[in-house]
C-alpha positions as CSV (number, residue, x, y, z in Angstrom):
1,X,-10.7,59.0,-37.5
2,X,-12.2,61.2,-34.7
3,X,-14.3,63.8,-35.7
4,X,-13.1,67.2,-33.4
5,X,-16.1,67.2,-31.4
6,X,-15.0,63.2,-30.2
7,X,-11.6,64.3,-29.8
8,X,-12.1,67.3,-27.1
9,X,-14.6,64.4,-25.5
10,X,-11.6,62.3,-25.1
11,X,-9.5,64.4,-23.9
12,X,-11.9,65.9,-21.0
13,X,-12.8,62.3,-20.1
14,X,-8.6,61.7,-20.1
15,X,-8.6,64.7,-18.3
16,X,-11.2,64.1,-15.6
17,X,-9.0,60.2,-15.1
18,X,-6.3,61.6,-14.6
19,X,-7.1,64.2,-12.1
20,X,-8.8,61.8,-9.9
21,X,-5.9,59.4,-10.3
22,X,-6.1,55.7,-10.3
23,X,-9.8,54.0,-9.1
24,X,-10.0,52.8,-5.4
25,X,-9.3,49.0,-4.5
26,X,-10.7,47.3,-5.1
27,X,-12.6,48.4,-8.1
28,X,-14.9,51.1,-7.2
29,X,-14.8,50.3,-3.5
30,X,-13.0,52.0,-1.1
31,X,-10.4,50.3,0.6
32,X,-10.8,51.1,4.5
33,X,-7.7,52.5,6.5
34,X,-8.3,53.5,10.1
35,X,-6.7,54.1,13.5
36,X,-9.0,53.3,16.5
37,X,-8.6,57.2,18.1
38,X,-10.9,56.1,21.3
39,X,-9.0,57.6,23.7
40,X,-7.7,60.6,22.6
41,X,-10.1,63.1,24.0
42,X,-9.0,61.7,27.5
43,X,-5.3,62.7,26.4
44,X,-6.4,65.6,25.3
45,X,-8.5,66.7,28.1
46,X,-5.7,66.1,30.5
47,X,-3.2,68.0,28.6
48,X,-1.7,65.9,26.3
49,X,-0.1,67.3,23.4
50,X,1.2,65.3,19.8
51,X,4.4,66.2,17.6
52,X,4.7,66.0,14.6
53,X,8.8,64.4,14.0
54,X,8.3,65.0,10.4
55,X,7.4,68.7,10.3
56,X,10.1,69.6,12.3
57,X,8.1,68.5,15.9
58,X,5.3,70.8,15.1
59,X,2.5,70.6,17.5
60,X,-0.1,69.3,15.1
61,X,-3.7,67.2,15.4
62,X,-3.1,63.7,16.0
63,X,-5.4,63.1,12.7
64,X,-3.0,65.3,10.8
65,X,-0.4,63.1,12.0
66,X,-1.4,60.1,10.8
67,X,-1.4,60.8,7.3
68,X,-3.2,57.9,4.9
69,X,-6.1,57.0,7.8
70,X,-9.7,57.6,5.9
71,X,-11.1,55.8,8.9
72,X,-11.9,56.6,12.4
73,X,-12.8,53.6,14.9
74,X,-15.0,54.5,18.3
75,X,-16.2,52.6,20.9
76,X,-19.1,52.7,22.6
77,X,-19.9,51.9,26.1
78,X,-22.8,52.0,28.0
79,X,-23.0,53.2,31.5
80,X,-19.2,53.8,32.0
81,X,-18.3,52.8,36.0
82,X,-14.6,53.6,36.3
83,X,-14.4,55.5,40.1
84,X,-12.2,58.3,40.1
85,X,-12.3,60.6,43.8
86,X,-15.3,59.5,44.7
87,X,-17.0,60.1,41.5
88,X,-16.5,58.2,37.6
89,X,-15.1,59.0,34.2
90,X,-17.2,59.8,31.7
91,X,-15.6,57.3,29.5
92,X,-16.3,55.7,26.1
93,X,-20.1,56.9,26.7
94,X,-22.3,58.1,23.9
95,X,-21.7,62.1,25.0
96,X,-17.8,61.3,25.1
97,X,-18.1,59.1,21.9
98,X,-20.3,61.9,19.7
99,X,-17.7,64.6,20.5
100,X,-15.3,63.2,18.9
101,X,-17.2,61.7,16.0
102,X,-18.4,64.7,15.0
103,X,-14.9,65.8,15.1
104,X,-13.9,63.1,12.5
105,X,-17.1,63.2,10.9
106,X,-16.7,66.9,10.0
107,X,-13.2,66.2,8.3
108,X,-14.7,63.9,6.0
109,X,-13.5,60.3,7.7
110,X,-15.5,57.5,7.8
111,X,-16.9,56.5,11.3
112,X,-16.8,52.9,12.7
113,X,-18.9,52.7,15.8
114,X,-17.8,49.6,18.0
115,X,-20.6,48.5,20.5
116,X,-18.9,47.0,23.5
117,X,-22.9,46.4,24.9
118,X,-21.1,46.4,28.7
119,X,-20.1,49.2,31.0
120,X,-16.6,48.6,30.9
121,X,-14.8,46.4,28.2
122,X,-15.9,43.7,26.5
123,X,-14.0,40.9,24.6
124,X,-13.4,37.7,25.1
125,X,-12.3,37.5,28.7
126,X,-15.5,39.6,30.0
127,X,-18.7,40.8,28.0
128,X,-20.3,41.8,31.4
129,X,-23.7,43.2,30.6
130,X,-25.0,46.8,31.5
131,X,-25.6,46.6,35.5
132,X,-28.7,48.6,34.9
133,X,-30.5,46.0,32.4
134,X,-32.8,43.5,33.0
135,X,-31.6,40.1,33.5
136,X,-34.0,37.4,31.8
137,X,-33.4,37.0,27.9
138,X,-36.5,38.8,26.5
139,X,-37.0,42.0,28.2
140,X,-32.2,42.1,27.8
141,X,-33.6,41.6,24.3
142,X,-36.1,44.1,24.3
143,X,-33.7,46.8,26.0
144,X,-31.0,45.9,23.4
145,X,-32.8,46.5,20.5
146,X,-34.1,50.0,21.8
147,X,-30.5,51.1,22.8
148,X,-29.1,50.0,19.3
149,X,-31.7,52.2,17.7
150,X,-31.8,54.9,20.4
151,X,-28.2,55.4,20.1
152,X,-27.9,55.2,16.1
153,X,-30.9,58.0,16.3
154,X,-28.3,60.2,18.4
155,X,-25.5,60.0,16.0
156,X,-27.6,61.3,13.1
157,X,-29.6,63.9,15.1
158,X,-25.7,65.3,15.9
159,X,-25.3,65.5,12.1
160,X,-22.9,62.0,12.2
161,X,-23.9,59.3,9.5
162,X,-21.6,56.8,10.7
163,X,-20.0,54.0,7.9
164,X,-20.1,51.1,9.9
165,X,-21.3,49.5,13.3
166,X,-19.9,46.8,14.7
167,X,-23.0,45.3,16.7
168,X,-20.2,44.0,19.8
169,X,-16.5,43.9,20.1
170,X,-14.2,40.0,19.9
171,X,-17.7,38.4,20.2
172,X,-16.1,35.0,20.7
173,X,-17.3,34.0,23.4
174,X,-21.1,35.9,22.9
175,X,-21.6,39.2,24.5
176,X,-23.9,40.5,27.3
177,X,-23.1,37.2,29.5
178,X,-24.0,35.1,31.3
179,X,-27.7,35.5,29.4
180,X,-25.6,35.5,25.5
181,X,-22.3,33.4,26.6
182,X,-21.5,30.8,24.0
183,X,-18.8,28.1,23.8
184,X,-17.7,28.0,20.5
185,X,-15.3,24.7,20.7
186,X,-18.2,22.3,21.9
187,X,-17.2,19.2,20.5
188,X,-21.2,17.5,19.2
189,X,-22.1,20.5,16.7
190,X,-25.8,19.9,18.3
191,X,-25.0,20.9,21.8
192,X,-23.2,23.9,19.9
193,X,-25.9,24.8,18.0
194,X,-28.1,24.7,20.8
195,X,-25.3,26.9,23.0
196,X,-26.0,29.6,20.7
197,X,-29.7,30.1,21.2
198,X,-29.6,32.9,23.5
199,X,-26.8,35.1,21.8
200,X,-28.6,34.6,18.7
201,X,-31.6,36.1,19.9
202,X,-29.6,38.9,21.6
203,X,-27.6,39.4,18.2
204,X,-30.9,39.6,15.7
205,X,-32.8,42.6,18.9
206,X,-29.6,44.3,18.1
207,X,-29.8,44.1,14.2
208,X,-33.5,44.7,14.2
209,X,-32.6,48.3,16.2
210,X,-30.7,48.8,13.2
211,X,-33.5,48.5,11.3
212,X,-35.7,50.7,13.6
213,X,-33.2,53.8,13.4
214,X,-33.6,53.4,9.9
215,X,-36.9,53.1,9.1
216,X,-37.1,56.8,11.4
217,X,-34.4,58.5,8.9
218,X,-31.2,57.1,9.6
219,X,-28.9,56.8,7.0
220,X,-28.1,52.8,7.1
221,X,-25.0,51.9,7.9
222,X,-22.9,48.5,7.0
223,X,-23.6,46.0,10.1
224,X,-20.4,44.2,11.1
225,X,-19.8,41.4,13.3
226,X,-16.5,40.9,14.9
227,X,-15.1,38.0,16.6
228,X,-10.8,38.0,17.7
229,X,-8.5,35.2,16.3
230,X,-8.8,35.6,12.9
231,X,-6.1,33.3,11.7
232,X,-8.2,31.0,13.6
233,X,-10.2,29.3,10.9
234,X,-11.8,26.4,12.7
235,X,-12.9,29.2,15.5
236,X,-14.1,30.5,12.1
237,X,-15.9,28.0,11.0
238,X,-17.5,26.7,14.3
239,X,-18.7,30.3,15.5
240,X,-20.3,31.2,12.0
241,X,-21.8,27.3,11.6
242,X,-23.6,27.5,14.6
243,X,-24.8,30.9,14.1
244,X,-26.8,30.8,11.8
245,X,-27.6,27.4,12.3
246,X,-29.1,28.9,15.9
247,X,-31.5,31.1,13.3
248,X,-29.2,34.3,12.5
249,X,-29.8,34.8,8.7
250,X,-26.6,35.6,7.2
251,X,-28.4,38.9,5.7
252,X,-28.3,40.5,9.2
253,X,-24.7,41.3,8.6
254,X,-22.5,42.9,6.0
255,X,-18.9,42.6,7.0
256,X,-17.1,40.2,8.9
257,X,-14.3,41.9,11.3
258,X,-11.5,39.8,12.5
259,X,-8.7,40.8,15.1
260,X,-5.0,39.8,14.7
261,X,-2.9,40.4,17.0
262,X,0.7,38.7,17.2
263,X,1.2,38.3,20.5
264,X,-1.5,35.7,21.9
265,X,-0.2,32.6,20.2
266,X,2.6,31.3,17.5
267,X,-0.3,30.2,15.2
268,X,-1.0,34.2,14.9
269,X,1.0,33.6,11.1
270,X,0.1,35.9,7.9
271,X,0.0,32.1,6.3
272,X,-2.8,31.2,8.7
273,X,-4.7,34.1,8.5
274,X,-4.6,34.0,4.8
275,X,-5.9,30.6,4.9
276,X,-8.9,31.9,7.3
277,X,-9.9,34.8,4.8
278,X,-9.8,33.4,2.5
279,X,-12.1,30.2,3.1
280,X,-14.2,32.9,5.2
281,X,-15.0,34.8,1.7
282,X,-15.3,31.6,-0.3
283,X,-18.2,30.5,1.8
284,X,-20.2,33.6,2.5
285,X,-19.1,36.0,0.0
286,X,-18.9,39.1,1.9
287,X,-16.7,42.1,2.9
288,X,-14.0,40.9,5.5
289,X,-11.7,44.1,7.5
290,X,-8.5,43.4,10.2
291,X,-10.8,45.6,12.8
292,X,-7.9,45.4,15.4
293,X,-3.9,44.9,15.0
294,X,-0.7,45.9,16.8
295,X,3.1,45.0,16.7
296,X,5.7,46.3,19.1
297,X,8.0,48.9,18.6
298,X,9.8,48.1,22.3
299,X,9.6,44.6,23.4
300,X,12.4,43.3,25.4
301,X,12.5,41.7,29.3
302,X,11.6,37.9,30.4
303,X,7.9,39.1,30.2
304,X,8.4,39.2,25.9
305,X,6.0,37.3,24.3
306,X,6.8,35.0,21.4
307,X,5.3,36.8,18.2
308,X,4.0,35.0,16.0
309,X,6.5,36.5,12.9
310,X,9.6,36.7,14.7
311,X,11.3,38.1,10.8
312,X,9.4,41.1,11.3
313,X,11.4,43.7,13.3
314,X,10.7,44.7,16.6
315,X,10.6,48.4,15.6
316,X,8.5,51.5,13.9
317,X,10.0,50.0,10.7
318,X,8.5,46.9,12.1
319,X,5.3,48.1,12.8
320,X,5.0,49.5,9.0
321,X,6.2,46.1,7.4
322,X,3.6,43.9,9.9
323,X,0.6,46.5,8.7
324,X,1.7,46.3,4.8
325,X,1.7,42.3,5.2
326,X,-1.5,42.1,6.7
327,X,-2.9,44.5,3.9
328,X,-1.5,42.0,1.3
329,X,-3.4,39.7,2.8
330,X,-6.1,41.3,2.6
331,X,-6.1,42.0,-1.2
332,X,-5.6,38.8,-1.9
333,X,-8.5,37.6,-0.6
334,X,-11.1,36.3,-3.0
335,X,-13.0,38.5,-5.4
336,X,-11.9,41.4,-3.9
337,X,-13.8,40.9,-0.4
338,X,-10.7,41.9,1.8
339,X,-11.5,45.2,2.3
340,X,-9.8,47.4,5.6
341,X,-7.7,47.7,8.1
342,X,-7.3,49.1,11.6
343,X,-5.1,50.0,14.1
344,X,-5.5,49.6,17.5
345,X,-4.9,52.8,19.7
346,X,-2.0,54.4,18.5
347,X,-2.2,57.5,20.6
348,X,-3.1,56.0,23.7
349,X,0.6,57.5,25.7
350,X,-0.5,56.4,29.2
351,X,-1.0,52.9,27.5
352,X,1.7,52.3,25.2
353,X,1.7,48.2,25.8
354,X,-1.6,48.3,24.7
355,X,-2.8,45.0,26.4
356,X,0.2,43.0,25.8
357,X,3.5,42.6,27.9
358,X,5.6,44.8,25.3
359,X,6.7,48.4,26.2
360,X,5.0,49.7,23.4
361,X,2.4,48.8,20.4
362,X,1.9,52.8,19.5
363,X,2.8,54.8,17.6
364,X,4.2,57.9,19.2
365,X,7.1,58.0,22.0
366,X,5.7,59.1,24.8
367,X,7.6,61.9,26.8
368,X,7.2,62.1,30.6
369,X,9.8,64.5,31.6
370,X,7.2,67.3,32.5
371,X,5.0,65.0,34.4
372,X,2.2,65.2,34.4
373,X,2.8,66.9,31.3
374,X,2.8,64.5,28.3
375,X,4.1,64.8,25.1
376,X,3.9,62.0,22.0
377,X,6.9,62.5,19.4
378,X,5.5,60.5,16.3
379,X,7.1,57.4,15.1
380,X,7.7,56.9,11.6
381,X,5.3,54.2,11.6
382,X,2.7,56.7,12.1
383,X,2.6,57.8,8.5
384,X,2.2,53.4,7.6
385,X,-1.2,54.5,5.8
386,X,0.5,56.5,3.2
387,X,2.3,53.1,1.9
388,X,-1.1,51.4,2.0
């Protein structure tokens, strides 16, 4: 029988379990649920404003919106060229990027920093380096590793301790070209191998300023590496073979970040990105987060696209089912290792295709009537976390 003392222990510990509710997934670790909010000081700054449908269209904080994020994804350029009246747009750069991280930062979210290591955007179709670095492999090196560490020293000086770092964004085809360009589907795995030299040597300066900013006082954060396509498992398997068979230690990265978008291809299942993951964590055992999805809410005209899960409805309701499948995905990956998702640009009202030929991938309805006045009216999709 329990003595009194062990029963009032009980029933504190019972207590304290139930107040905090039920543990995290997996386990103790938190599962990540973010919106990539990049452009919303832009918005903002020109006016924008965000209802809230479900409060009765109050005029609310697009974080407060989107209720269920504990994530917030940035990215990061470098010198930011986009002309505007004779002058440019102090886009995506590290003063535009720490304002709003210590925004997020301050009410309590988690902070993904996305390197795009260019001026303008990088992904698979450019990955342009800075104009204003050098352009033979080790002095790029050299300058790389010092921004990586420079820029990490900035964040925590402004009182940011960011979660995670993606060292480059959809590095499929390498990053900081032509210097780091690789070829991933090279037939003879030696010529592969040997295609990968340079952007391995590029990819460890980077990790190595990691390192640097931490060994001043910088609170580490968890290194990703992020390449598109993730239902793509013999991209998969080829980019990560020759990797670190061109000398990149698997130890200089902590989670793997895949993008999934149904738009670019038919073979864009939830069956073959299961398959992907899931062989993914078999081999190297580590973390593995969606770092960039979408699905239409409007997409209609000869200019459709095929997507890839034609069952899923072409609507918010649409949006929230394709966001809770990929999740399932996720948490059934091996031992626990699938471990976040993120949402592509949800906000962005002057954008609403997002990159692909649909009307809209967001998740607000933009209003235009008082132009140039605009107003987003959120979707029920934008609460999608809260079923997560």
């Amino acid at each position: 029988m329990f003595s009194t003392m062990k029963l009032a222990l009980w029933s504190s510990f019972l207590a304290t379990v139930l107040a905090k509710g039920p543990p995290s997934y997996p386990g103790d670790v938190e599962f990540y649920k973010g919106f990539d909010l990049s452009s919303l000081k832009i918005l903002e700054d020109g006016g924008a404003i965000y209802k809230d449908t479900s409060q009765n269209n109050a005029t609310r904080p697009v974080e407060a919106i989107l209720e269920g994020m504990n994530t917030v994804r940035l990215r990061l350029w470098v010198h930011p060229t986009v002309p505007y009246d004779g002058g440019y747009y102090e886009t995506y750069n590290l003063k535009y990027v720490k304002a709003l991280a210590k925004r997020f930062y301050k009410q309590g979210y988690h902070i993904y920093l996305d390197y795009h290591f260019s001026d303008y955007w990088a992904d698979p179709q450019k990955q342009y380096q800075p104009a204003a670095w050098p352009t033979t492999l080790k002095p790029l090196a050299h300058t790389l590793r010092n921004y990586v560490s420079r820029t990490l020293q900035s964040f925590s000086d402004a009182g940011v301790e960011l979660s995670l770092v993606s060292l480059g964004n959809e590095l499929r085809d390498g990053m900081l070209w032509p210097l780091g360009r690789v070829y991933p589907f090279i037939e003879n795995e030696d010529q592969r191998v040997a295609n990968f030299s340079n952007f391995a040597i590029l990819y460890t300066a980077a990790r190595k300023g990691v390192d640097d900013a931490v060994a001043v006082g910088v609170q580490k954060p968890q290194v990703m590496i992020h390449i598109d396509n993730g239902w793509d498992l013999e991209l998969q398997e080829n980019w990560f073979g020759a990797l670190t068979a061109a000398g990149v230690s698997e130890s200089e990265w902590d989670i793997f970040g895949f993008s999934m978008y149904p738009f670019y291809g038919t073979n864009a299942t939830l069956e073959n990105l299961q398959n992907s993951l899931n062989a993914v964590a078999k081999k190297y055992n580590k973390p593995i987060h969606v770092v960039e999805t979408d699905w239409p809410n409007k997409c209609s005209g000869l200019d459709a696209p095929e997507l890839s899960e034609p069952s899923v409805p072409v609507s918010a309701k649409g949006q929230i089912e394709w966001v809770k499948d990929i999740a399932k995905v996720l948490k059934r990956v091996p031992n626990g290792l699938g471990q976040g998702i993120n949402y592509w640009e949800p906000a962005w009202l002057n954008n609403t295709g997002l990159g692909s030929a649909c009307q809209s991938a967001i998740l607000f309805e933009a209003d235009w009537s008082e132009f140039p006045a605009v107003t987003g009216y959120s979707l029920p999709s934008a609460k999608m976390f809260t079923e997560i």
